[in-house]
PyMOL CGO cylinders between C-alpha atoms (Angstrom):
from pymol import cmd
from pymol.cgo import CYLINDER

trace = [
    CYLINDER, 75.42, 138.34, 90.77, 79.12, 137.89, 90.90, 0.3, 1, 1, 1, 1, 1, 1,
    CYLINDER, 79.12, 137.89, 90.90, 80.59, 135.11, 88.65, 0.3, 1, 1, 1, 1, 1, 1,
    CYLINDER, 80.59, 135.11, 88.65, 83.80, 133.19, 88.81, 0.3, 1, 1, 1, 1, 1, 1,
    CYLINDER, 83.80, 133.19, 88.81, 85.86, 130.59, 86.33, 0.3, 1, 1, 1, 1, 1, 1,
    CYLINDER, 85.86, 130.59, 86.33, 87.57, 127.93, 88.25, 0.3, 1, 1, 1, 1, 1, 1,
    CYLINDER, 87.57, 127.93, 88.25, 90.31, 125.68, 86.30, 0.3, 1, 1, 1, 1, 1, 1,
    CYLINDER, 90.31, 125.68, 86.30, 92.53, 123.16, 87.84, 0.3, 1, 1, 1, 1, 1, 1,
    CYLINDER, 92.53, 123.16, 87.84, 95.82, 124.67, 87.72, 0.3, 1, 1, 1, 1, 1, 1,
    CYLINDER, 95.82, 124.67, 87.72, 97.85, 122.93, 85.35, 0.3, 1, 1, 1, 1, 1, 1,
    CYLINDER, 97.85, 122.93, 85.35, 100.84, 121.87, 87.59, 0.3, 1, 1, 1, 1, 1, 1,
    CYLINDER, 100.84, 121.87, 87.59, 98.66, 120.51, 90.90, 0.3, 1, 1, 1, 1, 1, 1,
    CYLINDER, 98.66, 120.51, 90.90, 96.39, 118.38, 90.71, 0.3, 1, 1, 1, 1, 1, 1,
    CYLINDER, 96.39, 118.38, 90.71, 93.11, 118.91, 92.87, 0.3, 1, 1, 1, 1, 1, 1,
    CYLINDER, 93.11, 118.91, 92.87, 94.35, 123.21, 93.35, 0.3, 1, 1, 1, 1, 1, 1,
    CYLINDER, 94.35, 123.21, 93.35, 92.65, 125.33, 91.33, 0.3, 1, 1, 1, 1, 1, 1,
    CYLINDER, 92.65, 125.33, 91.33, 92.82, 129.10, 90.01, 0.3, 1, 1, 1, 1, 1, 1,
    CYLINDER, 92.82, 129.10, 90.01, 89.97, 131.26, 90.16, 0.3, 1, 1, 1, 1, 1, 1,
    CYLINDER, 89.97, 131.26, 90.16, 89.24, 134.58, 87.44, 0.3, 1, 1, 1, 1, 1, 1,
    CYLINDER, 89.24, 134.58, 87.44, 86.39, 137.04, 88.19, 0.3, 1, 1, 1, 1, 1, 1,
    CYLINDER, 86.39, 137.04, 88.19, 85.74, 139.85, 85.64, 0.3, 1, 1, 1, 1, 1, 1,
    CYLINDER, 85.74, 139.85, 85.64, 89.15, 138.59, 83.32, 0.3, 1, 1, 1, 1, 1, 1,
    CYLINDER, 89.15, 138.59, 83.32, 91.30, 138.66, 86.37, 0.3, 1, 1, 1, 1, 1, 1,
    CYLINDER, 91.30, 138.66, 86.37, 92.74, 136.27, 88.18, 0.3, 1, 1, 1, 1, 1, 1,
    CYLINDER, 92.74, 136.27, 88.18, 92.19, 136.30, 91.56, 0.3, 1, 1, 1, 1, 1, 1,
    CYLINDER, 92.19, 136.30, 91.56, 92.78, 133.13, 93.35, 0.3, 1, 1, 1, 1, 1, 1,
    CYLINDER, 92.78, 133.13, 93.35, 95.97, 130.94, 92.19, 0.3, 1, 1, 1, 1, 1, 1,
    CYLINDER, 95.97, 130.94, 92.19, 96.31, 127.12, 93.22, 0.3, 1, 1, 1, 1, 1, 1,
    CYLINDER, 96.31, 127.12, 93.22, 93.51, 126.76, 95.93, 0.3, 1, 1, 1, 1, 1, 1,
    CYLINDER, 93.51, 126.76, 95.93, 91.74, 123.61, 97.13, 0.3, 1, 1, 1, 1, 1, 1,
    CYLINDER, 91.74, 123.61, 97.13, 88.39, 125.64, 97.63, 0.3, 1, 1, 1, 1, 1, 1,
    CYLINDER, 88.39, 125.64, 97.63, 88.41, 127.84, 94.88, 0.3, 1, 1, 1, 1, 1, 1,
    CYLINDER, 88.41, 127.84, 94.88, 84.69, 129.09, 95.71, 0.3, 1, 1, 1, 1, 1, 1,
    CYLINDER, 84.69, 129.09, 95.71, 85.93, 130.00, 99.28, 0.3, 1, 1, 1, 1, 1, 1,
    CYLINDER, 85.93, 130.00, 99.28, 88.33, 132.01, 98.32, 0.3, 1, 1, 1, 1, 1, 1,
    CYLINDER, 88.33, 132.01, 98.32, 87.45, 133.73, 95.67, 0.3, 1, 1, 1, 1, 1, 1,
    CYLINDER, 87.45, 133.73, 95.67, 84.49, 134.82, 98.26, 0.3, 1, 1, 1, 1, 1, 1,
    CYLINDER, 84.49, 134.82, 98.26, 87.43, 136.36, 101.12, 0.3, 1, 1, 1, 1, 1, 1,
    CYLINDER, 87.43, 136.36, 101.12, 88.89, 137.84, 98.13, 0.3, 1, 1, 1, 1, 1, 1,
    CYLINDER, 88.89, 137.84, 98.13, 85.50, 139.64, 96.85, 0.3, 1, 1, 1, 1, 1, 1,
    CYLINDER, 85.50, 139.64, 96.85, 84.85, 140.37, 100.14, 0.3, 1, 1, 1, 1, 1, 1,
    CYLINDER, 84.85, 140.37, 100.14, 87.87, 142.78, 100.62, 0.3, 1, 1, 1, 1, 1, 1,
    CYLINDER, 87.87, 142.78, 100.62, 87.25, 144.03, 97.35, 0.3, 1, 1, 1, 1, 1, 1,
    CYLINDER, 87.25, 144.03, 97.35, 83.78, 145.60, 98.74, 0.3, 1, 1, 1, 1, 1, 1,
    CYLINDER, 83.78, 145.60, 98.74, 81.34, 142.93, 97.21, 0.3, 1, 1, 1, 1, 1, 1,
    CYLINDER, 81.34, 142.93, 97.21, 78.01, 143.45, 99.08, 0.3, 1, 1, 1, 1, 1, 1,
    CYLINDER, 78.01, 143.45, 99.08, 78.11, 140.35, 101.50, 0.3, 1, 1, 1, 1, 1, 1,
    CYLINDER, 78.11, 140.35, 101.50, 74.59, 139.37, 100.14, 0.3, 1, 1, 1, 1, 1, 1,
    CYLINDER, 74.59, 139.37, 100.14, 75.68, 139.30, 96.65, 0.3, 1, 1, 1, 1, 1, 1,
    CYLINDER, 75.68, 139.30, 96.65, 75.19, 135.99, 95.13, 0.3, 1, 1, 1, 1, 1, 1,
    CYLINDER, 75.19, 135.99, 95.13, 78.28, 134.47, 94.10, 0.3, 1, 1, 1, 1, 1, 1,
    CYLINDER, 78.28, 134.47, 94.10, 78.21, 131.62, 91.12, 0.3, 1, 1, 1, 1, 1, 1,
    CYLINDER, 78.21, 131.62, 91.12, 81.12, 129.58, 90.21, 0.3, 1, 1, 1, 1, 1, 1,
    CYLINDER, 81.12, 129.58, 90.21, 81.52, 127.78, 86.61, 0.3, 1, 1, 1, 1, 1, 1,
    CYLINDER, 81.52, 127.78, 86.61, 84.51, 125.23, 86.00, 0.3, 1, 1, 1, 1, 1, 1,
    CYLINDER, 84.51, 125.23, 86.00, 85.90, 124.14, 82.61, 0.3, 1, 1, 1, 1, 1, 1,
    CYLINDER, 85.90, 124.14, 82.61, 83.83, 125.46, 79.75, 0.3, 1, 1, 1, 1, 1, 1,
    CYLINDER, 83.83, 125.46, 79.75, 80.66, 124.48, 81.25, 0.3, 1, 1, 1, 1, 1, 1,
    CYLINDER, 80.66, 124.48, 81.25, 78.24, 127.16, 81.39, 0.3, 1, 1, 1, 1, 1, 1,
    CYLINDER, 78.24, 127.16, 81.39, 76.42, 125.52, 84.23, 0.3, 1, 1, 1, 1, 1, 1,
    CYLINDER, 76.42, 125.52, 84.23, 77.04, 126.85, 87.81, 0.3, 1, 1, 1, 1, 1, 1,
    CYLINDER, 77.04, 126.85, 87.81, 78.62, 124.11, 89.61, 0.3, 1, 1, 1, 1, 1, 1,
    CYLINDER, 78.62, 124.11, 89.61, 78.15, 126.19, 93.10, 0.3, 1, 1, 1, 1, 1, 1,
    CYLINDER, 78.15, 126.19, 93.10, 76.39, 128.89, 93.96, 0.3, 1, 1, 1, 1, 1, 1,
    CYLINDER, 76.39, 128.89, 93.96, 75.55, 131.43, 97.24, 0.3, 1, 1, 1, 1, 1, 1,
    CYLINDER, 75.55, 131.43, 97.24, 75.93, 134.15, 99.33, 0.3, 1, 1, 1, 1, 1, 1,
    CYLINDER, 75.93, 134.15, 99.33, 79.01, 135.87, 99.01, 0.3, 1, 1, 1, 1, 1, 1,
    CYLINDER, 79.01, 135.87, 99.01, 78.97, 136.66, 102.50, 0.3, 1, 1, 1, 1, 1, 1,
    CYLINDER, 78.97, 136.66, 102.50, 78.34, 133.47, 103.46, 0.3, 1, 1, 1, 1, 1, 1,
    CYLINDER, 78.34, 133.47, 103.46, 80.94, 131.17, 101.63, 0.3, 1, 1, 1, 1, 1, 1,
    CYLINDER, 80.94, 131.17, 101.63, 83.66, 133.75, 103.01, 0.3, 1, 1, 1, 1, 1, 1,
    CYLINDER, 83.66, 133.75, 103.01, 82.87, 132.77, 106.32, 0.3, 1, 1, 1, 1, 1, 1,
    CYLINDER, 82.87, 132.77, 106.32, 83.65, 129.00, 105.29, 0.3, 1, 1, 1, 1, 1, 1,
    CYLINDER, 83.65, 129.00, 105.29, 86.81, 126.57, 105.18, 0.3, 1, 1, 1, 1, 1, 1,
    CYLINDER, 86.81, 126.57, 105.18, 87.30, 122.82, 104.53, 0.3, 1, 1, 1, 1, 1, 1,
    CYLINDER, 87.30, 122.82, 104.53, 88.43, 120.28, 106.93, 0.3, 1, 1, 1, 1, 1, 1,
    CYLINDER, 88.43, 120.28, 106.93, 89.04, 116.92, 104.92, 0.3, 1, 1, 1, 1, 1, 1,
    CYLINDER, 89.04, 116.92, 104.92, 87.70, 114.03, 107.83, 0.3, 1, 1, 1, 1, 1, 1,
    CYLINDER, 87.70, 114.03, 107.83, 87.86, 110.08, 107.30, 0.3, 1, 1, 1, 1, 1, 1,
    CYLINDER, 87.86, 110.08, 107.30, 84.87, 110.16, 106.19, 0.3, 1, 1, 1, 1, 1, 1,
    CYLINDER, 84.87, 110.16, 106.19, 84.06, 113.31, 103.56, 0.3, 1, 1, 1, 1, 1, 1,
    CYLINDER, 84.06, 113.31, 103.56, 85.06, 116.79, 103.86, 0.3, 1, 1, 1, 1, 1, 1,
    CYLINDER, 85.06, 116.79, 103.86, 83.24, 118.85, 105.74, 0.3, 1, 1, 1, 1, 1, 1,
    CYLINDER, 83.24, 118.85, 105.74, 82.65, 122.64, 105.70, 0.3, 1, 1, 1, 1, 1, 1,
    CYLINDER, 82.65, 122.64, 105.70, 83.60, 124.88, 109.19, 0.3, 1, 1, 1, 1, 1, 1,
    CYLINDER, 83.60, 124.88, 109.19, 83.70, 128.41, 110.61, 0.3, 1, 1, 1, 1, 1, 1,
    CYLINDER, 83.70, 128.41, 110.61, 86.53, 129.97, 108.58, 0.3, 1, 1, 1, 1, 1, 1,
    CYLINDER, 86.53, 129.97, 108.58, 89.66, 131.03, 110.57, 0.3, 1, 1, 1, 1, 1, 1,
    CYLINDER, 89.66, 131.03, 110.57, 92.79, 133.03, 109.15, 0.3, 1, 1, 1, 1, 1, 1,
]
cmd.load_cgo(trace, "trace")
């Protein structure tokens, strides 16, 4: 398992950094999860590794999957809620 500390960043609200193993990896992302994931990914991260995200100081995982999986994702926001997609570079 592969576990990453999300905190909103502290001059955007909503964007968020991401650190995995005392590094920071991701810096002012909407989807923090997602990205850390393509990042991991490139890194050589077995695809089928679970990846676990914890915000704050919370200790709880707040999401939680497939490596492999949530680096194949992105975000569209619609009227209605936002809804996950095929990811596309």
């Amino acid at each position: 398992m592969a576990v990453i500390l999300a905190r909103e960043t502290a001059s955007r609200r909503g964007r968020f950094d991401a650190w995995y193993d005392g590094e920071k990896i991701v810096s002012s992302s909407r989807t923090p999860f997602l990205s850390a994931a393509r990042v991991l990914m490139k890194r050589g991260l077995d695809p089928n590794t679970i990846l676990e995200m914890r915000t704050g100081q919370n200790e709880t995982p707040s999401l939680r999957g497939p490596i492999g999986k949530a680096a194949g994702l992105g975000v569209v926001e619609t009227a209605g809620a936002p809804r996950f997609h095929p990811y596309a570079e």
